[in-house]
C-alpha positions in Angstrom: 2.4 9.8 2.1 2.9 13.0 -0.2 -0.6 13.7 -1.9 0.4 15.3 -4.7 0.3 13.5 -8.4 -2.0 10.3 -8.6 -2.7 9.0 -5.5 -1.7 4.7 -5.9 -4.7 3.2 -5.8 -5.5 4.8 -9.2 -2.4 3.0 -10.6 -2.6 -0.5 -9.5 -6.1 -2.1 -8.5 -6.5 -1.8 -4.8 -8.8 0.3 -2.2 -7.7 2.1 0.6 -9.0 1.2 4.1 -10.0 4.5 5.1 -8.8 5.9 7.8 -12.0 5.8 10.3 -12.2 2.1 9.7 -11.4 0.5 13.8 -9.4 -2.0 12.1 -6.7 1.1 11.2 -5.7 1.5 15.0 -4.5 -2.1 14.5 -2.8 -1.8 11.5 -0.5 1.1 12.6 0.2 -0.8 15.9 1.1 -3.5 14.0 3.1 -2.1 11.2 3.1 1.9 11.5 1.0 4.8 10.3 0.9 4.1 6.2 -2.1 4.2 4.3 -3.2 0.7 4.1 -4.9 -1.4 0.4 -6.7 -4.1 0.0 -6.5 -5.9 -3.5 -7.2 -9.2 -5.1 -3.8 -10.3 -3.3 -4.5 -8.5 -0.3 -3.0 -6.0 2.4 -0.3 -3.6 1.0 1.3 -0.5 1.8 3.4 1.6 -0.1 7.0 2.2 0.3 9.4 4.5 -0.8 12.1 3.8 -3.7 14.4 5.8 -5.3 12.8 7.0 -8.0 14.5 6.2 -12.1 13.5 10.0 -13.2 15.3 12.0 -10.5 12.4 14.4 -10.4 9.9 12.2 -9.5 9.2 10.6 -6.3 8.1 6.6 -6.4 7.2 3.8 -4.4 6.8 0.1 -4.3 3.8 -1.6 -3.3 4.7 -4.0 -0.3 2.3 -6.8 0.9 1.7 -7.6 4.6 -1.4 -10.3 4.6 -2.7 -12.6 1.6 -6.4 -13.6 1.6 -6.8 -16.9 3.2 -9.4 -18.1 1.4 -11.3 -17.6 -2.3 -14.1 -15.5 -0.4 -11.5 -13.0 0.7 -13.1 -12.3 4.3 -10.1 -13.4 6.4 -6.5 -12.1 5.9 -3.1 -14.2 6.9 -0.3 -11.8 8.1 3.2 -12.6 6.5 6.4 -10.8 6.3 5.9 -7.8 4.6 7.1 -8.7 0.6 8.1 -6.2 -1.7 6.1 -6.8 -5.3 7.2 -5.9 -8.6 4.2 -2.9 -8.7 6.3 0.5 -8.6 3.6 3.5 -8.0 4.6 7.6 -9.0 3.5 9.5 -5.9 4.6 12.8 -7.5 7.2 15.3 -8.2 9.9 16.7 -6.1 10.3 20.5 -5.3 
């Protein structure tokens, strides 16, 4: 994922499992290298959409896993489902 512009966690509420975490090796055998969020929903990723401003470059926030309980400590994988959330990962060259 480009890192140029505002990186999406700074545009929708979410934290990014960082990459050292063990449970990463997992999550790309399991779905791919991305950069994987947790929110109040749960897992995400971010995927990439064409863009409305032709000069920008944008994704949509997808979710793999929902909390499976109020305390938030275990996650249910699902098919991945695309939200509504559209994040701006930066301009094109």
């Amino acid at each position: 994922m480009p890192q140029s512009g505002r990186r999406p966690q700074h545009q929708f509420e979410a934290r990014v499992i960082p990459v050292e975490d063990p449970v990463i090796a997992q999550l790309n055998e399991l779905f791919g290298e991305h950069t994987f969020f947790l929110d109040q929903h749960g897992l995400n990723i971010v995927e990439p959409v064409e863009a409305a401003e032709p000069a920008a470059e944008c994704a949509k926030v997808v979710k793999l896993a929902s909390w499976s309980d109020d305390s938030r400590s275990d996650l249910k994988l699902h098919e991945p489902a695309a939200t509504d959330i559209v994040v701006t990962l930066g301009s094109k060259h």
